[in-house]
N, C-alpha and C positions, 0 to 999 in steps of 0.2 A: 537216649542220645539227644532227643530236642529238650528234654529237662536241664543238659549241660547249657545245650545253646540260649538257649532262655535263662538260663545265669548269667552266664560270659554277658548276653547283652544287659540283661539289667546293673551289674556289675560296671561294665562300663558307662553305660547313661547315670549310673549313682556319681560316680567319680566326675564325669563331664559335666556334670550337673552342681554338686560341691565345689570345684575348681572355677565353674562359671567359664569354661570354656567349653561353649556350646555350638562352634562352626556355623552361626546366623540359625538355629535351631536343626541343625542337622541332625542333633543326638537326642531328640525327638521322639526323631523317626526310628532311634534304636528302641525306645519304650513301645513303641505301635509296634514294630515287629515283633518283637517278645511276646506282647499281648497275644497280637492276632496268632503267632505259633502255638501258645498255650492253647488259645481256645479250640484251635483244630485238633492237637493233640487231645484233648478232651473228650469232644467229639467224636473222633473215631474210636475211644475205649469203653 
C-alpha cells in the first residue's frame, strides 16, 4: 500500500515537474514525501 503511494506521488511530481508547473515549489514537497515514506517503509521490513 505505501509502495502505491510512493508512485501516485512520484508520478505526480514527474509530471509537475515536466509541465514546469510547480505551485512556487510545492511539488517538491511531493518528492520529500515519497522519499521519506519509502525510507520508513524500509525501515520497518
Amino acid at each position: 500500500m505505501i509502495w502505491t503511494i510512493i508512485s501516485i506521488l512520484f508520478i505526480v511530481w514527474l509530471v509537475g515537474f515536466l509541465t514546469k508547473f510547480t505551485l512556487g515549489g510545492f511539488i517538491h514537497l511531493l518528492l520529500v514525501a515519497g522519499l521519506i515514506l519509502a525510507i520508513y517503509n524500509l525501515l520497518l521490513t
